[in-house]
N, CA, C and O atoms as CSV, one atom per row, in Angstrom:
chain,resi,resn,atom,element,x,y,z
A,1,UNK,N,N,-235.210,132.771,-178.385
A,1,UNK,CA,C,-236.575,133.247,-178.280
A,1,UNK,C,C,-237.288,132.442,-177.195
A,1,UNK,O,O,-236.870,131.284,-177.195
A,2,UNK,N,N,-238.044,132.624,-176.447
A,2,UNK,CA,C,-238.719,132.328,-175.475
A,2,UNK,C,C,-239.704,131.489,-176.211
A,2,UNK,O,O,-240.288,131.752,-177.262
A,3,UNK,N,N,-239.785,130.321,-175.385
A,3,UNK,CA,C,-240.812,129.210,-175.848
A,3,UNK,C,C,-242.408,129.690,-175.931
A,3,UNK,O,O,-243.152,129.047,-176.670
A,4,UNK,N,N,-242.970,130.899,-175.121
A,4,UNK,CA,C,-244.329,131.457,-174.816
A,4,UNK,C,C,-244.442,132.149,-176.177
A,4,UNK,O,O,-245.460,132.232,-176.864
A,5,UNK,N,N,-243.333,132.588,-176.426
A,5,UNK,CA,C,-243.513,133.754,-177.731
A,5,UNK,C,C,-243.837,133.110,-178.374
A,5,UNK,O,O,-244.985,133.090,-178.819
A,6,UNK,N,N,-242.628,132.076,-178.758
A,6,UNK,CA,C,-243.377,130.716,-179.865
A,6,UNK,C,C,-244.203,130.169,-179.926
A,6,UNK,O,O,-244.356,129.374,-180.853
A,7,UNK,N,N,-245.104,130.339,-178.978
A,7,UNK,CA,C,-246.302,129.588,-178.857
A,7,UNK,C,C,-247.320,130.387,-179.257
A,7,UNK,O,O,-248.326,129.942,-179.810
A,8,UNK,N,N,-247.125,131.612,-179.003
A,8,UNK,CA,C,-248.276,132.612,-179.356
A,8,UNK,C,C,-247.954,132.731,-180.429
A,8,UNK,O,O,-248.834,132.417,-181.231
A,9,UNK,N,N,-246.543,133.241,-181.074
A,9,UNK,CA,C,-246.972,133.045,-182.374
A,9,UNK,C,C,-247.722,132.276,-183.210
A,9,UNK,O,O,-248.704,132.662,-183.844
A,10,UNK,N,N,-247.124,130.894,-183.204
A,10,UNK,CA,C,-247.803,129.459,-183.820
A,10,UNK,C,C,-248.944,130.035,-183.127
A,10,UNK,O,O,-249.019,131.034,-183.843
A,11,UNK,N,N,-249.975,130.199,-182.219
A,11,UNK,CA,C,-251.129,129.957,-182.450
A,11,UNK,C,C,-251.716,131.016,-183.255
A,11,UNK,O,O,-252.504,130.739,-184.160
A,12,UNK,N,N,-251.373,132.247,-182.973
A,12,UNK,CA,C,-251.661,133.321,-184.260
A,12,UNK,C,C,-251.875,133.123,-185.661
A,12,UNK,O,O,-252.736,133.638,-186.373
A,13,UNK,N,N,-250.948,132.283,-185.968
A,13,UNK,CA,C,-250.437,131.933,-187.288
A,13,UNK,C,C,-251.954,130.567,-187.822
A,13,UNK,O,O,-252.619,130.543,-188.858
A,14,UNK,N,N,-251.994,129.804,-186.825
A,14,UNK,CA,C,-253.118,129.073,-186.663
A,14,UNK,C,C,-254.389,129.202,-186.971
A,14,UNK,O,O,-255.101,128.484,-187.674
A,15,UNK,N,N,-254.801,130.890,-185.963
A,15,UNK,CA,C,-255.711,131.174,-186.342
A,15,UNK,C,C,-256.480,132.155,-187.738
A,15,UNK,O,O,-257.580,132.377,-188.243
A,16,UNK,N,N,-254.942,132.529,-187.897
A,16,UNK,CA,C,-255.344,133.384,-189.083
A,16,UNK,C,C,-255.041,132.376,-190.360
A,16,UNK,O,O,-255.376,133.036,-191.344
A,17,UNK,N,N,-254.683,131.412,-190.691
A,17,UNK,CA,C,-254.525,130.070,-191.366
A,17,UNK,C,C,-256.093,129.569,-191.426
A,17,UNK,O,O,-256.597,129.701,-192.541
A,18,UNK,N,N,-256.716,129.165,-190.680
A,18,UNK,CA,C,-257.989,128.556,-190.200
A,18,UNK,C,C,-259.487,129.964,-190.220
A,18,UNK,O,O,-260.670,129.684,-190.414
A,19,UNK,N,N,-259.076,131.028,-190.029
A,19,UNK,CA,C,-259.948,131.861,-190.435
A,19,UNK,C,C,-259.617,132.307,-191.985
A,19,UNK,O,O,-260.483,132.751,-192.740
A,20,UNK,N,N,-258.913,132.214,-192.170
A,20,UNK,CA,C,-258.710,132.495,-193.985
A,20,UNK,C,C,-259.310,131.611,-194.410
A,20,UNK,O,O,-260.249,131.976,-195.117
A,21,UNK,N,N,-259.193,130.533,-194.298
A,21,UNK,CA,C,-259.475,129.100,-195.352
A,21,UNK,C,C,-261.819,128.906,-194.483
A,21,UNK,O,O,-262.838,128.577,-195.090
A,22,UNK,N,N,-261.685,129.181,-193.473
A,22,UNK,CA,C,-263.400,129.407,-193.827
A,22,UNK,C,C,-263.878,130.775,-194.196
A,22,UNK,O,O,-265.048,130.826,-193.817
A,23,UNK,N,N,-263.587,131.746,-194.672
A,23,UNK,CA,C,-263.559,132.731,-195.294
A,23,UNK,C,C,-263.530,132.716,-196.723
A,23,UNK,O,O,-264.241,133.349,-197.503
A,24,UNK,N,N,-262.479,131.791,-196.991
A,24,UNK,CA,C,-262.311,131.221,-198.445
A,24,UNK,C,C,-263.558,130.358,-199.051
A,24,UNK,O,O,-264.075,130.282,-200.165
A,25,UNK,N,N,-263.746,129.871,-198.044
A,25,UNK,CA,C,-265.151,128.939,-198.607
A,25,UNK,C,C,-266.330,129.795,-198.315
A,25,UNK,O,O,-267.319,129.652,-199.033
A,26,UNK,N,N,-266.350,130.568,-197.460
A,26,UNK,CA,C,-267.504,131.237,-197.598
A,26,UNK,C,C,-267.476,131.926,-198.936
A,26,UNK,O,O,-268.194,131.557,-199.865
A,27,UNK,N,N,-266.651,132.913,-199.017
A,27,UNK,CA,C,-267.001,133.116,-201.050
A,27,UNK,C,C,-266.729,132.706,-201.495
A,27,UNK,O,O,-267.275,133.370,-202.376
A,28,UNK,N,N,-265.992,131.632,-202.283
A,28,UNK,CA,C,-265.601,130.712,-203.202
A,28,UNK,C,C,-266.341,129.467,-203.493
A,28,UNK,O,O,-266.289,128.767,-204.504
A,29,UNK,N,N,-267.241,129.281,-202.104
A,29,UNK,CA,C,-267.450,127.869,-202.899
A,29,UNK,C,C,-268.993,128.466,-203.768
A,29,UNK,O,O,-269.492,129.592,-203.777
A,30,UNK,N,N,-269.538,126.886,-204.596
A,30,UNK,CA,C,-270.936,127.452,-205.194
A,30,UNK,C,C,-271.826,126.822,-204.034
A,30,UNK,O,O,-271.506,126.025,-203.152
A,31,UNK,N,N,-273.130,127.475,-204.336
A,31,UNK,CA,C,-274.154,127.177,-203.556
A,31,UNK,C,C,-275.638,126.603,-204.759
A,31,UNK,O,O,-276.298,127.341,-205.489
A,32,UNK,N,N,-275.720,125.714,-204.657
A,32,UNK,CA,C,-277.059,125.144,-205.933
A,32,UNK,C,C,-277.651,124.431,-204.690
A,32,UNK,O,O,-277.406,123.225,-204.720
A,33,UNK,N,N,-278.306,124.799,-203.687
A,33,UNK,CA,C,-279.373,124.284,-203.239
A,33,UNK,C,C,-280.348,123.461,-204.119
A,33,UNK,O,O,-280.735,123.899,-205.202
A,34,UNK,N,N,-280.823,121.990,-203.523
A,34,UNK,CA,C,-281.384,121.401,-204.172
A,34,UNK,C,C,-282.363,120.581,-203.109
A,34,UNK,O,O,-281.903,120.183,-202.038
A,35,UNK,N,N,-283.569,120.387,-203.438
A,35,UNK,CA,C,-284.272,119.793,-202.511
A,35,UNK,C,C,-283.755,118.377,-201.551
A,35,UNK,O,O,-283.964,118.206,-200.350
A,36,UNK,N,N,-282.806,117.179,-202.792
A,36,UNK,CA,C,-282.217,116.348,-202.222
A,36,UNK,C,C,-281.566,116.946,-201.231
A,36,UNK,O,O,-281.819,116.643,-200.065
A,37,UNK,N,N,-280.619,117.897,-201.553
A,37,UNK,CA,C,-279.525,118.067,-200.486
A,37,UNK,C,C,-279.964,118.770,-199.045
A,37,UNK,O,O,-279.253,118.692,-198.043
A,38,UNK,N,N,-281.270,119.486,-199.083
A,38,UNK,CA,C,-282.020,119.585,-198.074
A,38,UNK,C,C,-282.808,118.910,-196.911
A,38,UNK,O,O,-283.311,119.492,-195.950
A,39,UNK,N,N,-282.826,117.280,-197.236
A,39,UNK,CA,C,-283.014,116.293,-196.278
A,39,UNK,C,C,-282.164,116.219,-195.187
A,39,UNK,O,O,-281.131,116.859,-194.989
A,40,UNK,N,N,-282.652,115.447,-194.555
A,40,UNK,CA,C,-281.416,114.917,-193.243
A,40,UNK,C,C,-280.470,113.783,-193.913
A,40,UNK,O,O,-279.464,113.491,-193.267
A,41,UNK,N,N,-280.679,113.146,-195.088
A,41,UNK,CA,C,-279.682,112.143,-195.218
A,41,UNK,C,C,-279.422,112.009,-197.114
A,41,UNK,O,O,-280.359,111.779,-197.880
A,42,UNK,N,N,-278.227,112.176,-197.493
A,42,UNK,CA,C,-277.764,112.231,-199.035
A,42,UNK,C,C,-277.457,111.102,-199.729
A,42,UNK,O,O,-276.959,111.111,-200.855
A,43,UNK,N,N,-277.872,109.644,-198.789
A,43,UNK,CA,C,-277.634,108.398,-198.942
A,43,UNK,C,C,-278.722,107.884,-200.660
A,43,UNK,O,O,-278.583,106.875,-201.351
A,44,UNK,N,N,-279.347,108.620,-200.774
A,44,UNK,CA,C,-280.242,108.270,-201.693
A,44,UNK,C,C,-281.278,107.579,-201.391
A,44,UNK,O,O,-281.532,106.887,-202.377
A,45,UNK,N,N,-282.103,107.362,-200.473
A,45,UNK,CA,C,-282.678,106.354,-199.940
A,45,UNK,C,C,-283.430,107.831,-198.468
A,45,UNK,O,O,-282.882,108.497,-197.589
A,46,UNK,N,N,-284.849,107.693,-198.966
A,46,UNK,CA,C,-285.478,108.498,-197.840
A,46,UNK,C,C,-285.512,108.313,-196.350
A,46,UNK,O,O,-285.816,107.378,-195.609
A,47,UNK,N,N,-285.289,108.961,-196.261
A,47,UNK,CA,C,-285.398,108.898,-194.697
A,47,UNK,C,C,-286.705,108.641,-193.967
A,47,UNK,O,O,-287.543,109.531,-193.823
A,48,UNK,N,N,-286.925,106.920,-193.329
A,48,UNK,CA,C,-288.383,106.758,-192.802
A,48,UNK,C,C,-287.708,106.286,-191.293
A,48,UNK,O,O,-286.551,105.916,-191.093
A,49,UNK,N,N,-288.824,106.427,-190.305
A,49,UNK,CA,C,-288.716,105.980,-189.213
A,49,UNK,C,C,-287.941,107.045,-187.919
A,49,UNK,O,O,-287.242,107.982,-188.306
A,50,UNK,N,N,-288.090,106.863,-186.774
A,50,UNK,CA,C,-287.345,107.583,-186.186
A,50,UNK,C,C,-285.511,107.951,-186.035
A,50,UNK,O,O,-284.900,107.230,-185.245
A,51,UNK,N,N,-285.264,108.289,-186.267
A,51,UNK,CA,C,-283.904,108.672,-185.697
A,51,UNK,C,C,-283.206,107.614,-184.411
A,51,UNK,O,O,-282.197,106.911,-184.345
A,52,UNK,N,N,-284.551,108.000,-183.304
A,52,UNK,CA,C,-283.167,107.845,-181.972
A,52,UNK,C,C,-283.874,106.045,-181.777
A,52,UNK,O,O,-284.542,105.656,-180.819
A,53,UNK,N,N,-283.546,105.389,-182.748
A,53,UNK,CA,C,-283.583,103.904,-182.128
A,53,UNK,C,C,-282.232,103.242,-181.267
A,53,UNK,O,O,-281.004,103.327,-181.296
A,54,UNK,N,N,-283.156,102.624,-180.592
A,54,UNK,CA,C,-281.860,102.307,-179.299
A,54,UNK,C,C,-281.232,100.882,-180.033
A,54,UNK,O,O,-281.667,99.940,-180.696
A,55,UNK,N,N,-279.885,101.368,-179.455
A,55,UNK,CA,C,-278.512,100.184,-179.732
A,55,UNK,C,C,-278.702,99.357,-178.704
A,55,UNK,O,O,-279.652,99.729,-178.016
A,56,UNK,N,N,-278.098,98.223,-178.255
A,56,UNK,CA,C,-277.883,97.691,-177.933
A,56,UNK,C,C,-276.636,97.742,-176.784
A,56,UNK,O,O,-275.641,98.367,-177.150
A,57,UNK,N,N,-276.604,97.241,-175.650
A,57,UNK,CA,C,-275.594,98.018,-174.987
A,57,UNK,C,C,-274.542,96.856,-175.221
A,57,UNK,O,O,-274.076,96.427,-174.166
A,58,UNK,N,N,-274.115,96.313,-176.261
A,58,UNK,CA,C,-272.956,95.890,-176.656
A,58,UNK,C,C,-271.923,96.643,-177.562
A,58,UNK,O,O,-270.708,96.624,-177.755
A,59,UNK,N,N,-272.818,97.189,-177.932
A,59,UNK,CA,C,-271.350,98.319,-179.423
A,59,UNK,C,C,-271.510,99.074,-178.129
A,59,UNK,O,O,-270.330,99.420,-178.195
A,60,UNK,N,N,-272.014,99.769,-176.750
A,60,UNK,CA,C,-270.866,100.235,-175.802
A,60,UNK,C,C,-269.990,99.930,-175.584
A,60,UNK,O,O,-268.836,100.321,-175.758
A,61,UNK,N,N,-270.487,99.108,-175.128
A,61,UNK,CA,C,-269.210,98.292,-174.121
A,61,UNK,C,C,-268.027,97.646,-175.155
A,61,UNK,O,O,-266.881,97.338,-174.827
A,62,UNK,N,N,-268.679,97.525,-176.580
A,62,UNK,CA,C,-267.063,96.924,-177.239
A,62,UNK,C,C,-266.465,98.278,-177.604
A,62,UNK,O,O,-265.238,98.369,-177.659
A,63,UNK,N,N,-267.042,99.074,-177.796
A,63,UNK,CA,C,-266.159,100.599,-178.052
A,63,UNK,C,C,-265.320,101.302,-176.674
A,63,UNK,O,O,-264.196,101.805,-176.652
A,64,UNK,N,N,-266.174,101.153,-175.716
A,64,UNK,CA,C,-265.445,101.260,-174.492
A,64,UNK,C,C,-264.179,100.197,-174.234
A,64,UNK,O,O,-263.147,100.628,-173.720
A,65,UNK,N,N,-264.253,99.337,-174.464
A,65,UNK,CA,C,-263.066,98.288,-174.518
A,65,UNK,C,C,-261.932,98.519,-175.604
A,65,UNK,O,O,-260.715,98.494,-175.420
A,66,UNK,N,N,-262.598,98.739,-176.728
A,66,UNK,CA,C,-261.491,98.846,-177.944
A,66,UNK,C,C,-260.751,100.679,-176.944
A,66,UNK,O,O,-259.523,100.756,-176.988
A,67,UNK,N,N,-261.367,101.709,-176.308
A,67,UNK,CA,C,-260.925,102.759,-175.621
A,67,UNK,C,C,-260.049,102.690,-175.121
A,67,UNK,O,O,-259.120,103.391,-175.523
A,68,UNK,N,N,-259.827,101.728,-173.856
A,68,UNK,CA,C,-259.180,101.255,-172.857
A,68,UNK,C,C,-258.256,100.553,-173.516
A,68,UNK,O,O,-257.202,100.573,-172.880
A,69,UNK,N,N,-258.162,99.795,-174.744
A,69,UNK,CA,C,-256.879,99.200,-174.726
A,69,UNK,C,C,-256.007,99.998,-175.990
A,69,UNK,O,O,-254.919,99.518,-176.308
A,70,UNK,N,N,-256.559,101.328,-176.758
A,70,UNK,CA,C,-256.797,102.164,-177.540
A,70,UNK,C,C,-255.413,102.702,-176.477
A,70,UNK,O,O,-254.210,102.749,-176.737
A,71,UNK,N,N,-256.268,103.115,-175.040
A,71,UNK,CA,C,-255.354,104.558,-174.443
A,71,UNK,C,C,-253.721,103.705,-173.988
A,71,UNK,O,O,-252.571,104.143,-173.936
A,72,UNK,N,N,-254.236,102.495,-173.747
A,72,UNK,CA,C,-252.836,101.608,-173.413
A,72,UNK,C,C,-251.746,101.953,-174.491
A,72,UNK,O,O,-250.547,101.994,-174.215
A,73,UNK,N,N,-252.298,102.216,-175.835
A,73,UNK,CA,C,-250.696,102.706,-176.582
A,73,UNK,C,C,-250.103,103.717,-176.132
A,73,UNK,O,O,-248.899,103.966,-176.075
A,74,UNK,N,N,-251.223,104.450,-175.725
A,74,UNK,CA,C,-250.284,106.072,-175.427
A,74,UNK,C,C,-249.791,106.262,-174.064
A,74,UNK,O,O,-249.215,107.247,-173.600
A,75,UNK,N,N,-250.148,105.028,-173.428
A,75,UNK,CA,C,-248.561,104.974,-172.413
A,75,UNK,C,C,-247.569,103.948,-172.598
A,75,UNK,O,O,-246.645,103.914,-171.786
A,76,UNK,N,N,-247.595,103.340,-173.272
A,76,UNK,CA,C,-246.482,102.039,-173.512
A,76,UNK,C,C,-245.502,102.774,-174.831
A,76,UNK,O,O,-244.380,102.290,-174.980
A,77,UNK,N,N,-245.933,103.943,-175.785
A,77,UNK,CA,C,-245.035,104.593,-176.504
A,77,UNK,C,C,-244.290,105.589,-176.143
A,77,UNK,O,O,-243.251,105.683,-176.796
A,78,UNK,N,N,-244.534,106.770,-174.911
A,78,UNK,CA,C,-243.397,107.396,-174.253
A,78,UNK,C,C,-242.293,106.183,-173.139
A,78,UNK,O,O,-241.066,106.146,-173.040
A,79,UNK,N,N,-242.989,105.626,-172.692
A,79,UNK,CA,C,-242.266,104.327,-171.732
A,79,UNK,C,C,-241.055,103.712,-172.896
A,79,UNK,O,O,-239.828,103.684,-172.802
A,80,UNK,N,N,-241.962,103.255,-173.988
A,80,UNK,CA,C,-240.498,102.601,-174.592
A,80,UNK,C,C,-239.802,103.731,-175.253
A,80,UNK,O,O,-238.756,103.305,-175.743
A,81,UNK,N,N,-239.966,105.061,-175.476
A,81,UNK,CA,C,-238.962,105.756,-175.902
A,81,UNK,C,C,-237.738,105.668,-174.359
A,81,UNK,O,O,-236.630,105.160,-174.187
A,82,UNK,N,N,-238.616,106.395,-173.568
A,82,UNK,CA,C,-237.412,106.338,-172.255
A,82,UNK,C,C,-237.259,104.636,-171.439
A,82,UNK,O,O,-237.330,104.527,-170.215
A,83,UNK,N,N,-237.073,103.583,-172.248
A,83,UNK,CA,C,-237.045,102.308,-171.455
A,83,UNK,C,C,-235.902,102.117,-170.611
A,83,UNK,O,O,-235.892,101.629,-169.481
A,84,UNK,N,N,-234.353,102.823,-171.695
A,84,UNK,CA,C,-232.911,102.374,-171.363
A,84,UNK,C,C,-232.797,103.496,-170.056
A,84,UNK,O,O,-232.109,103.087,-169.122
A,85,UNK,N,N,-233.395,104.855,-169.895
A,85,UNK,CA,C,-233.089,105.406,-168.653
A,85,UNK,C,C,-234.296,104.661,-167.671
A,85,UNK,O,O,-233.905,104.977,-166.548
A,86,UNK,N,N,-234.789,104.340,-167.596
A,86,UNK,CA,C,-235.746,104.083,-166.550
A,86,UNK,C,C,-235.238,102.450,-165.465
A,86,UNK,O,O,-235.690,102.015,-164.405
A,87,UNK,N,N,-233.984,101.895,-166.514
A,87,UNK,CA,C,-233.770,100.572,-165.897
A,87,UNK,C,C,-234.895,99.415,-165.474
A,87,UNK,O,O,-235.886,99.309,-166.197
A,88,UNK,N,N,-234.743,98.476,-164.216
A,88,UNK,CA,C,-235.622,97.846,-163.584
A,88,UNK,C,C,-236.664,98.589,-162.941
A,88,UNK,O,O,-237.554,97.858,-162.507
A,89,UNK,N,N,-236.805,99.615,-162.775
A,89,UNK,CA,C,-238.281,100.170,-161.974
A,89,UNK,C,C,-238.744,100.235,-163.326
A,89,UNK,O,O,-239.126,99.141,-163.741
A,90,UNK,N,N,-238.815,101.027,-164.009
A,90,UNK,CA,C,-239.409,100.769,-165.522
A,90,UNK,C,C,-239.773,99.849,-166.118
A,90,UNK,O,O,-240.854,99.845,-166.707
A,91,UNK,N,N,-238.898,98.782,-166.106
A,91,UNK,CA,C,-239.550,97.164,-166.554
A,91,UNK,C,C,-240.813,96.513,-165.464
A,91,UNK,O,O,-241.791,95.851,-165.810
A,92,UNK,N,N,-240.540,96.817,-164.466
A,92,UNK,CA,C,-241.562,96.709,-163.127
A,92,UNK,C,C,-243.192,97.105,-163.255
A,92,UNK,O,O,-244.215,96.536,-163.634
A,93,UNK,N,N,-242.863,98.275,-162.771
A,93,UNK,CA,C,-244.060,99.716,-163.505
A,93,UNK,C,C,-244.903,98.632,-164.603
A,93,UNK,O,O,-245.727,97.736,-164.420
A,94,UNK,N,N,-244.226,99.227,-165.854
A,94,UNK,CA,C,-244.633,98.784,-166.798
A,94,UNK,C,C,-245.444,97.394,-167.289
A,94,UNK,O,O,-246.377,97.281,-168.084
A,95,UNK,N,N,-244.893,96.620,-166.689
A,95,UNK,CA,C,-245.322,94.744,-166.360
A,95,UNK,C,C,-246.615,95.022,-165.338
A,95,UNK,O,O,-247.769,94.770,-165.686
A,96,UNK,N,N,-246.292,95.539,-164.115
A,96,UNK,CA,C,-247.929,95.807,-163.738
A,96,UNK,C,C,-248.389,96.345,-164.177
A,96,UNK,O,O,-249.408,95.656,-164.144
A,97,UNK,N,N,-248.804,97.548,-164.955
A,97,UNK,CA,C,-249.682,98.114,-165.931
A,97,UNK,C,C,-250.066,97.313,-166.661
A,97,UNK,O,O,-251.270,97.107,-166.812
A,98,UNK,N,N,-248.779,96.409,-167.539
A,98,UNK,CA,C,-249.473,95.391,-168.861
A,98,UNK,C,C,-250.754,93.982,-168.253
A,98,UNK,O,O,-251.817,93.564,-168.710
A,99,UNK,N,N,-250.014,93.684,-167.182
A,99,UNK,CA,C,-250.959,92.888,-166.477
A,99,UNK,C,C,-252.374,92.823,-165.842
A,99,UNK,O,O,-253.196,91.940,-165.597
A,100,UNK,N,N,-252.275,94.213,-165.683
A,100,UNK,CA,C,-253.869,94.934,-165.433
A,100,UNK,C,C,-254.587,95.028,-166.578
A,100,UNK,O,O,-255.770,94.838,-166.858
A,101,UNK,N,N,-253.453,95.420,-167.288
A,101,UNK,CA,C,-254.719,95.372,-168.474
A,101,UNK,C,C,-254.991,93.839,-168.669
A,101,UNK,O,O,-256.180,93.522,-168.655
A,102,UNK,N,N,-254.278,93.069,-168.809
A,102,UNK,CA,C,-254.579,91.733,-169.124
A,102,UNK,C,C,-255.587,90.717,-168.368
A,102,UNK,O,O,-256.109,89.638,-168.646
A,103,UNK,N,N,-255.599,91.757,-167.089
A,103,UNK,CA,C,-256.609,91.154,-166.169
A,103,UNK,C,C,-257.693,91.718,-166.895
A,103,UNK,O,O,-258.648,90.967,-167.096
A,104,UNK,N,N,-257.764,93.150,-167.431
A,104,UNK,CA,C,-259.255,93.797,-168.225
A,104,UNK,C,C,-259.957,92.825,-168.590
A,104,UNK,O,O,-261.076,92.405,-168.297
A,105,UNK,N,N,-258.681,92.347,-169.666
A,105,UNK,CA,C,-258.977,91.912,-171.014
A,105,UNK,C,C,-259.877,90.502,-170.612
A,105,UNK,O,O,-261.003,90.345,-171.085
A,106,UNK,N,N,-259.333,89.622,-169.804
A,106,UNK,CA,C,-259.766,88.219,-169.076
A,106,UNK,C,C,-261.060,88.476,-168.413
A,106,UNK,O,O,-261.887,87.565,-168.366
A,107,UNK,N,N,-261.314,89.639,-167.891
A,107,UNK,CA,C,-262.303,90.084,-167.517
A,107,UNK,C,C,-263.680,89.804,-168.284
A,107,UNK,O,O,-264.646,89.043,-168.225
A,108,UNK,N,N,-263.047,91.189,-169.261
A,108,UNK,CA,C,-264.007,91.450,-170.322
A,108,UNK,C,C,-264.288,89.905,-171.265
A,108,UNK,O,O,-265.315,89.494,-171.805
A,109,UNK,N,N,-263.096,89.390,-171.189
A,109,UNK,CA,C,-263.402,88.295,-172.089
A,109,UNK,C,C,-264.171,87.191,-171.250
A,109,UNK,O,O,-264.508,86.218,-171.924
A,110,UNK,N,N,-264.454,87.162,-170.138
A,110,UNK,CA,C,-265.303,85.846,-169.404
A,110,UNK,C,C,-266.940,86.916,-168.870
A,110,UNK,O,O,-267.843,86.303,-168.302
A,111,UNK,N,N,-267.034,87.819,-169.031
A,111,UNK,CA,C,-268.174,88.233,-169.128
A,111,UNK,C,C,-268.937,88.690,-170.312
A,111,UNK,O,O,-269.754,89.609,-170.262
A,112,UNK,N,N,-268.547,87.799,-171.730
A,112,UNK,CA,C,-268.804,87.985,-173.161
A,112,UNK,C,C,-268.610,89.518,-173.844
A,112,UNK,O,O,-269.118,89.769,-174.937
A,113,UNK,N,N,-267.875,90.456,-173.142
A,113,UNK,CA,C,-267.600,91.559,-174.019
A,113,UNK,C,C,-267.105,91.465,-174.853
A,113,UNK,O,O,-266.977,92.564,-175.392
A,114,UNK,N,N,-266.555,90.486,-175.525
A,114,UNK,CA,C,-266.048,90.633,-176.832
A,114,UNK,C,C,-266.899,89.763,-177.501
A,114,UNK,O,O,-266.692,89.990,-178.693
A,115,UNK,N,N,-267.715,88.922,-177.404
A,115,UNK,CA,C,-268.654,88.137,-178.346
A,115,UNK,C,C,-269.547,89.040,-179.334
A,115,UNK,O,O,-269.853,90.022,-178.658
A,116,UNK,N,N,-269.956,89.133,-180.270
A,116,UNK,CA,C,-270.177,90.091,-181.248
A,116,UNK,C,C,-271.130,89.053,-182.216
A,116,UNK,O,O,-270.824,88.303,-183.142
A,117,UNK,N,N,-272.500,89.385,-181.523
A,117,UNK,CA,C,-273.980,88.842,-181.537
A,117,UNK,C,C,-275.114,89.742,-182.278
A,117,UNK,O,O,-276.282,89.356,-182.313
């Protein structure tokens, strides 16, 4: 069978999987509207003050960092599946990539991005 077919199938199959099941909840589930559950927040505790108070531009920059070394798995896990065909250019490659990041990291770490204040 042709890999396209298979693909259209599986996604067919996908979508009629995923439109059944919110279909399903549209009649099946109950609905008891209740004033609590009509707020912006179900925490138990009212909601005072504005919404958009500003962060701090440190949980950026540490989420952007935890990103960057986040996406580093998802090239160092196809690399070590294919390590034994790739030989010495592969060990190469790979060592400068790890080192860049390590320069990030030295980076980030002497301009307090990771201090957590």
């Amino acid at each position: 069978m042709d890999p396209m077919v298979s693909l259209l199938i599986f996604a067919f199959f996908v979508l009629i999987i995923g439109a059944s099941m919110l279909i399903a909840n549209r009649v099946l589930a109950l609905r008891r509207p209740k004033p609590e559950k009509l707020i912006a927040y179900e925490c138990g505790v009212d909601p005072s003050g504005d919404a958009r108070i500003p962060f701090h531009v440190k949980f950026y920059l540490i989420a952007l960092i935890f990103l960057i070394f986040d996406v580093e798995i998802v090239f160092l896990y196809p690399w070590a599946v294919v390590f034994e065909e790739l030989g010495w250019f592969g060990f190469v490659e790979i060592l400068i990539f790890v080192l860049m990041l390590f320069g990030a990291y030295l980076y980030a770490l002497s301009e307090g991005g990771l201090k957590w204040e």
